[in-house]
NUTI-757155 format. One record per atom (N, C-alpha, C): x, y, z. Coordinates in steps of 0.001 Angstrom, whole numbers, plus 500000, padded with zeros to 6 digits. Atoms other than C-alpha are relative to their C-alpha. Layout:
# NUTI-757155
XYZ...
END
This chain:
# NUTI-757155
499442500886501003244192211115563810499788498550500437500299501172499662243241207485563654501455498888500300498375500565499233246225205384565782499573498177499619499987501669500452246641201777564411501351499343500378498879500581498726249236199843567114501168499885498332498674499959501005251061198791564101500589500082498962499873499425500976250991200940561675501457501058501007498888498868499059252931203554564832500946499258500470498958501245499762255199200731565128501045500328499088499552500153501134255917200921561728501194501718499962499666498660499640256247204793561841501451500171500914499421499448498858257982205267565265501263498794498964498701500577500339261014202503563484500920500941498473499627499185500537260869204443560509500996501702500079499506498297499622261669207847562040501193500022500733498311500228499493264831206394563421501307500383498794498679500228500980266656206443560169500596501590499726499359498651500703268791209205558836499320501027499377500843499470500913266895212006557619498581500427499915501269500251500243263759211280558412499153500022501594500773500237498561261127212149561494498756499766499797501166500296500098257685211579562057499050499981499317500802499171501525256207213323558899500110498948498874499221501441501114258413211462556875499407498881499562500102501285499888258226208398557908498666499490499944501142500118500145254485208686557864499664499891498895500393499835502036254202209764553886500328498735499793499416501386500536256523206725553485499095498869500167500747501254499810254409204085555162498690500086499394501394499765500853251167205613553474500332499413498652499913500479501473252874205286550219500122498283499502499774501059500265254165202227550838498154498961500292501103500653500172250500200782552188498491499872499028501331499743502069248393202316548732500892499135498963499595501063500950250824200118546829500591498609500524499216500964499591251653197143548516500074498913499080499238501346500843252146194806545985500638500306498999499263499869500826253825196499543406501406501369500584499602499326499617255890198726546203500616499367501364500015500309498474255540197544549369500450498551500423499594501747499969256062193369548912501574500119499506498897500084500868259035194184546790501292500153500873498811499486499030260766196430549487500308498994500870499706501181499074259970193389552390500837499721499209499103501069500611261639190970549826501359500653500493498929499066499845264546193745549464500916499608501249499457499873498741265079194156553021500279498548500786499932501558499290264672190395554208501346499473499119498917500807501186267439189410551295501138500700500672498958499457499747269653192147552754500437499668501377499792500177498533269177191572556420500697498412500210499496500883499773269864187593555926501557500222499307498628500219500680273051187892553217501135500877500058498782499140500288274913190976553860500253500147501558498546499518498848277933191181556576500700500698499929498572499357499811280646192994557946501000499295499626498387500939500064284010191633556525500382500150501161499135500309498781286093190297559507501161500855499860499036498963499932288581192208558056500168501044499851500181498621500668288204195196556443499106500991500665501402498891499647284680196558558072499349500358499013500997499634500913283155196682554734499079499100500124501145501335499702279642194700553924500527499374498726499858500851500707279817191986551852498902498712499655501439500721500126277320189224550522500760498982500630499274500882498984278054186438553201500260498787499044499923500417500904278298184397550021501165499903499064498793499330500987281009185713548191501134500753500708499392499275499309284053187307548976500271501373500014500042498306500153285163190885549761500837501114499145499274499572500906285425193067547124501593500579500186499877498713499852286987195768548850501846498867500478498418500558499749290071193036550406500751499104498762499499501022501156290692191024546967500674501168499431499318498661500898294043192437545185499619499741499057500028499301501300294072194110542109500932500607500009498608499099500450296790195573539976499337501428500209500904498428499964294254198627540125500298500816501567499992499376498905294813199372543764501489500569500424498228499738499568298164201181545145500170499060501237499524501166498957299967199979547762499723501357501603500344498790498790297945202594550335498353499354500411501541500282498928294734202270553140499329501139499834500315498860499466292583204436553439498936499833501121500472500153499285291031204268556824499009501137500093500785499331499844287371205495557457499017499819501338500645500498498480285004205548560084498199498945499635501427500442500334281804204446558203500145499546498667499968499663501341280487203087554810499912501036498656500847499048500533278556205752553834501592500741499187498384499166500190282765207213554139500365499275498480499143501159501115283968204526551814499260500427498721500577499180501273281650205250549313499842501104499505499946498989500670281691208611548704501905500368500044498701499382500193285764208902548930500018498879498204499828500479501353285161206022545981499047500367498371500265499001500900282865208091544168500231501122499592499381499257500406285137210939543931501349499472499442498791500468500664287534209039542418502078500623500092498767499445499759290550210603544442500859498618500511499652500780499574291723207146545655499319498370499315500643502098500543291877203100544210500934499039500922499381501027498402293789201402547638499290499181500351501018500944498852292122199679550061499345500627500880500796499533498673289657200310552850500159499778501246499852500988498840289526199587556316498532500981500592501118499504499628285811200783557657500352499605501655499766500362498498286374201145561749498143499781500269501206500071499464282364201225562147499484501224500765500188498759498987282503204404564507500790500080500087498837499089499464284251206315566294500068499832501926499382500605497966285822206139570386498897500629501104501094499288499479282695208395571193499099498891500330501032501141500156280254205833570181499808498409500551499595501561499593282070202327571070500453499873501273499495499500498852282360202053574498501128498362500457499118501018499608284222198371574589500895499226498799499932500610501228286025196267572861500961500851499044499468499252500975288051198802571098500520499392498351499090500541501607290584196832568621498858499133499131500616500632500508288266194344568072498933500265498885501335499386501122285250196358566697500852500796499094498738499084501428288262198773564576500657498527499468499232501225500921289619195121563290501562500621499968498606499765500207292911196469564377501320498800499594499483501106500397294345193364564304500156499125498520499942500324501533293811192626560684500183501031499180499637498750500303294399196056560037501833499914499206498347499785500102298134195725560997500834498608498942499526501185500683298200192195559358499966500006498420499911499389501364296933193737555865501216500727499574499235499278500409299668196268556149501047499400499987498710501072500312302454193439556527499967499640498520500302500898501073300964191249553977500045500470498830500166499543501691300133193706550814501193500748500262499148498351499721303123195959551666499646500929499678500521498667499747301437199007552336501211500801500466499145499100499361303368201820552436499361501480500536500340498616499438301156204533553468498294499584500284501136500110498815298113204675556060499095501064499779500734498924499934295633207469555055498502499891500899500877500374498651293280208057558182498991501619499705500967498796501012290225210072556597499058499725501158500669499763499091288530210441559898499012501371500145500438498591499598285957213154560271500512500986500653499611498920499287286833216452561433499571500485501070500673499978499103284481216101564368501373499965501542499437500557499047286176215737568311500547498464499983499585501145499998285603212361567994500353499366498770499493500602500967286937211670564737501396500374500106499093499834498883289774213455565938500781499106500949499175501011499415290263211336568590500850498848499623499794500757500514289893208643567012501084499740498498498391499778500535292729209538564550500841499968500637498700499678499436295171209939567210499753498584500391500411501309499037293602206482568964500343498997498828499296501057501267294573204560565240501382500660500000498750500165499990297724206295565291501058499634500694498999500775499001299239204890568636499509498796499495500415501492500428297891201625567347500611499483498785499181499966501097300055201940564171501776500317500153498976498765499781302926203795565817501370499184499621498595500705500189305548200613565521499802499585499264499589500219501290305171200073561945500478500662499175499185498586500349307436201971559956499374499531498274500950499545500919304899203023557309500045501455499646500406498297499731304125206515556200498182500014500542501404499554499513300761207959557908499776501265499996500707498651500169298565210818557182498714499939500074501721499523500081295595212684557297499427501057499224500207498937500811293574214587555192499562501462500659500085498153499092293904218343555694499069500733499022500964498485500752292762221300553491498728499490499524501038500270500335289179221295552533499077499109501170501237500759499060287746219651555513499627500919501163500078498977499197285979221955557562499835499290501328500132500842498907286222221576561429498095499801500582501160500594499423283191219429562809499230499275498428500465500603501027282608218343559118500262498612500324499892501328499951281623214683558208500307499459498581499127500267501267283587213001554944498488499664499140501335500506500945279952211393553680498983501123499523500819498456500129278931215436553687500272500379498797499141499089500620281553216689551743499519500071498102499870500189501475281424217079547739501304499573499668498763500478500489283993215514545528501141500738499621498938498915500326285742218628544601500860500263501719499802499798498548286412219160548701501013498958500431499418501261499846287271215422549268501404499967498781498500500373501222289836215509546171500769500985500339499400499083499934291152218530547583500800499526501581499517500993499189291815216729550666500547499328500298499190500843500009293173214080549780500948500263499110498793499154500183295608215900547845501009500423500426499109499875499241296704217640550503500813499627501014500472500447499259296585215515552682502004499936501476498910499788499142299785215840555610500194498486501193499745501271499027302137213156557398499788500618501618500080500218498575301372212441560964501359499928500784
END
């Protein structure tokens, strides 16, 4: 096979993402280099627009256009007076495309597996606990994967919560153990958060 430095550049970054290994990521960059101007220029643009304007909120852990503010922390009469803590976006968005929840978010980024410093800081615990003053929150839902370390990391947000007298839970039935929430279907997730049991 003919090796072009940085075309296997291209490749080998590709085959990092979710989903996708060497095969993949190969079709992709073919496709993308037989159309590059009505495929391939478009995506650069895409990706260069996203990489300069979109952030992490300071508070929340959602992205946001560094431009504007964050949807996900601006009230609304639409939202209750509940969190629902996740570990990822990918989380956030599919608990808001099953339409079992209209609260708030708090995206930790990972989990206690993954983050080896820094703890509160990278979980935004600190604005965490300052949201739950401020909107009066009365209930903490901690939709952590069913993995070890999501696990943990449920018990590791709940000593970090433990002296606010809130209600806190987690979602139970329907989550199988070692499952991940961005897996699940919406019938599963609504069943979940249904049942979901105080801590």
């Amino acid at each position: 096979m003919q090796s072009i430095n940085e075309i296997d550049e291209l490749i080998k970054n590709i085959s990092k993402l979710p989903g996708l290994g060497p095969k993949s990521a190969r079709r992709i960059i073919l496709k993308l280099i037989n159309h590059k101007e009505d495929l391939f220029k478009p995506t650069i643009n895409s990706m260069a627009n996203v990489f300069k304007n979109i952030i992490r909120c300071k508070e929340c852990g959602s992205i946001k256009s560094e431009k504007s503010s964050c949807l996900n922390c601006q009230k609304s009469s639409k939202k209750t007076s509940k969190i629902c803590i996740v570990e990822t976006i990918a989380d956030q968005w599919s608990v808001e495309n099953s339409n079992v929840f209209n609260g708030y978010y708090h995206i930790l980024g990972g989990t206690l597996n993954n983050i080896n410093n820094k703890l509160n800081q990278h979980f935004l615990i600190d604005s965490l606990i300052s949201k739950i003053k401020k909107n009066n929150i009365d209930e903490v839902i901690i939709a952590t994967s069913a993995t070890i370390e999501g696990q943990t990391t449920s018990f590791y947000i709940q000593d970090c919560l433990k002296d606010l007298n809130i209600k806190i839970s987690k979602l139970a039935q329907g989550i199988p153990i070692g499952g991940e929430i961005d897996s699940l279907d919406d019938g599963t997730l609504s069943s979940a958060f249904k049942n979901r049991g105080s801590l």
